[in-house]
C-alpha positions as semicolon CSV with decimal commas, in nm:
position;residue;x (nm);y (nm);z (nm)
1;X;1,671;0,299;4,078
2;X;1,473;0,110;4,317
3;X;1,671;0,266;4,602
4;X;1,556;0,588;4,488
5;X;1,196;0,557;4,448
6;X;1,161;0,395;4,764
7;X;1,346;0,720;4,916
8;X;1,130;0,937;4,752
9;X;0,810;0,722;4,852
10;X;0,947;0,766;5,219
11;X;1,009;1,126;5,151
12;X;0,656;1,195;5,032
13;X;0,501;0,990;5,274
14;X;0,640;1,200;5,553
15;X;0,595;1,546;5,380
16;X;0,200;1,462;5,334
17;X;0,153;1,296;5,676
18;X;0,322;1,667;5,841
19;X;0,137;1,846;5,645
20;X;-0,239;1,646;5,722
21;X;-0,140;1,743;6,108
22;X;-0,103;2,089;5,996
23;X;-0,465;2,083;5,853
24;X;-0,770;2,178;6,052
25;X;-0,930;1,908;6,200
26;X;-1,277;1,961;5,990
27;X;-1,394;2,133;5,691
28;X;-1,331;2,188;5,350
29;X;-0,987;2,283;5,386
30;X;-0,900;1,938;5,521
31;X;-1,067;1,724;5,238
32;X;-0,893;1,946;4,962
33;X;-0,534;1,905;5,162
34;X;-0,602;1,540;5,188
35;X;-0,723;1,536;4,830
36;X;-0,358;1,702;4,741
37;X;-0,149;1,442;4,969
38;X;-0,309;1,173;4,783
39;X;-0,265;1,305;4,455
40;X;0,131;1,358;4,568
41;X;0,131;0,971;4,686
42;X;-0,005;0,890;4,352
43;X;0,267;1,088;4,127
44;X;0,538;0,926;4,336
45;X;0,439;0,554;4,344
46;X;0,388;0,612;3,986
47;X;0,697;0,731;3,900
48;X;0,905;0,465;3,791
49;X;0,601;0,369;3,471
50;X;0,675;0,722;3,393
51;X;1,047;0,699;3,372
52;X;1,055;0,410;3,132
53;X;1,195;0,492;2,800
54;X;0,922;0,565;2,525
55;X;0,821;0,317;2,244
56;X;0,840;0,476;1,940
57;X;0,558;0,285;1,819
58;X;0,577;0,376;1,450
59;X;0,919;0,250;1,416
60;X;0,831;-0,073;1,580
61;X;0,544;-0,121;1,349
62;X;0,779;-0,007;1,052
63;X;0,951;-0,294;1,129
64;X;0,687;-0,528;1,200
65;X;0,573;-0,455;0,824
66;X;0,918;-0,503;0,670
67;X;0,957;-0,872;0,864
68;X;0,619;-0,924;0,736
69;X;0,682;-0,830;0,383
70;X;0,970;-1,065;0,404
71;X;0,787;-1,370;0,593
72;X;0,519;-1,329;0,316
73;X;0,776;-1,301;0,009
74;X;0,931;-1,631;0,203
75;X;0,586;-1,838;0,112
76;X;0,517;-1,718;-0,220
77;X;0,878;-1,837;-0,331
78;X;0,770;-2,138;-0,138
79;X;0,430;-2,175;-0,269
80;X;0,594;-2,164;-0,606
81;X;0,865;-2,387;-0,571
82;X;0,554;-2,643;-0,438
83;X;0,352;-2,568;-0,747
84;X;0,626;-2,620;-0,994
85;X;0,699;-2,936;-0,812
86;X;0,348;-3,057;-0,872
87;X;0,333;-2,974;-1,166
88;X;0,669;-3,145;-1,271
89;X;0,593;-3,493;-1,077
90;X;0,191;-3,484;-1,215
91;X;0,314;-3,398;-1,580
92;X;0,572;-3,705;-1,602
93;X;0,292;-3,919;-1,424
94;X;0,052;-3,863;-1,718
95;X;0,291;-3,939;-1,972
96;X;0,402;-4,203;-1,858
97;X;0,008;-4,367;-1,804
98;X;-0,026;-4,252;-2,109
99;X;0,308;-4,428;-2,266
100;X;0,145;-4,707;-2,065
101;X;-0,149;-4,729;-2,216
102;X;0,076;-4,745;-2,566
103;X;0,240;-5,042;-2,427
104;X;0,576;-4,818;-2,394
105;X;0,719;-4,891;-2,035
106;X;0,918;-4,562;-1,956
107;X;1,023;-4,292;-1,641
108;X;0,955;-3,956;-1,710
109;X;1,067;-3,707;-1,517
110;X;0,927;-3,329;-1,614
111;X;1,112;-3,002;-1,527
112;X;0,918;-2,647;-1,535
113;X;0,976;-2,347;-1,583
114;X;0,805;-2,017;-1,550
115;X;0,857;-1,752;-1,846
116;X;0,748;-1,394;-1,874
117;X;0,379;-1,401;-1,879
118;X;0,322;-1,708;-1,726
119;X;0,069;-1,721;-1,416
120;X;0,222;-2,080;-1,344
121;X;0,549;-2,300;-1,416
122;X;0,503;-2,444;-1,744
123;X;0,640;-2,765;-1,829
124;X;1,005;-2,728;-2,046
125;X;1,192;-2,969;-2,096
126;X;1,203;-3,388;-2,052
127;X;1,417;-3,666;-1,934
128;X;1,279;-4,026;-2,029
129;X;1,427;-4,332;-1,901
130;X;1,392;-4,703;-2,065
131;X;1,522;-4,903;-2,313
132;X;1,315;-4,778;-2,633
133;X;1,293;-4,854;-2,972
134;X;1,283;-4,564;-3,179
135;X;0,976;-4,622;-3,312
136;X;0,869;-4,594;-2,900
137;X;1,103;-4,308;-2,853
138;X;0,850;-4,116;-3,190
139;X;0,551;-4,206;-2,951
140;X;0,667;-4,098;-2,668
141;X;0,834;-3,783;-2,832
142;X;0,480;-3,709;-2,950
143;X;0,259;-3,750;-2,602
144;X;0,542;-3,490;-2,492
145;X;0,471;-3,252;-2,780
146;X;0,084;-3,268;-2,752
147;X;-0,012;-3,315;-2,402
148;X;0,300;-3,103;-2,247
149;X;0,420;-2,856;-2,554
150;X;0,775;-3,006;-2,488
151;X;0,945;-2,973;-2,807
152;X;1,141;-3,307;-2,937
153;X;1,472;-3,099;-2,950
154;X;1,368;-3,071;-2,514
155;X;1,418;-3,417;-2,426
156;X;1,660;-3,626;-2,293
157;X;1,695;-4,011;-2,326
158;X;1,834;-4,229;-2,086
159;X;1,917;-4,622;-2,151
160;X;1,808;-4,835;-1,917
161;X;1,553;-4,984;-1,698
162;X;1,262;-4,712;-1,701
């Protein structure tokens, strides 16, 4: 390709210098010949910019928007998966502070969930850790059902050091 254009840059070179020593020395004539032999150069040494392939710029932007669509659907299932963890390690925190402040020494640990209608994750379900009486099992059982809307029948209990 480069071969060629080269050639033909040779080619037109010559062709426009024969014909300026065909033109008449002065005048009119001359500047609109030269004017032509220039304009030839020009086409030629642009030649290979106009022998690239075209960009079909709607399919590239086509494209662009369905990568996009799919980097943005990437965060929100990110963003989400962040929120619900929030959610899930702030929820056990606060019942547990507030088991704490009961005199119950417990782990929580809080998993979400988002239903139909829900803006956010809501908290589900429980698993509590410690050796409890039941008596600190009822307590606990209720901070879950008031502060979180965890239903008794949610939670799991776990022996052992909390």
């Amino acid at each position: 390709m480069l071969r060629g254009w080269i050639l033909s840059l040779t080619a037109a070179a010559l062709l426009t210098a024969g014909a300026e020593t065909l033109l008449p020395k002065t005048g009119g004539v001359r500047k609109a010949g030269q004017l032509v032999c220039g304009l030839i150069m020009i086409l030629v040494l642009l030649q290979p910019a106009a022998a690239r392939p075209r960009v079909d710029w709607a399919a590239r932007l086509t494209e662009y928007r369905a990568e996009a669509g799919l980097y943005a659907a990437g965060l929100e299932e990110t963003d989400e998966m962040l929120l619900q963890t929030i959610i899930e390690e702030r929820s056990g925190a606060y019942i547990e502070e507030a088991a704490a402040g009961q005199g119950i020494s417990c782990r929580v640990t809080v998993t979400c969930a988002r239903g139909e209608g829900d803006a956010y994750p809501v908290p589900r379900g429980a698993r509590v850790a410690g050796d409890l009486t039941e008596g600190q099992r009822r307590q606990v059982t209720v901070l879950l059902e008031r502060e979180l809307g965890i239903d008794g029948a949610s939670v799991i209990w776990d022996t052992g050091e909390a």
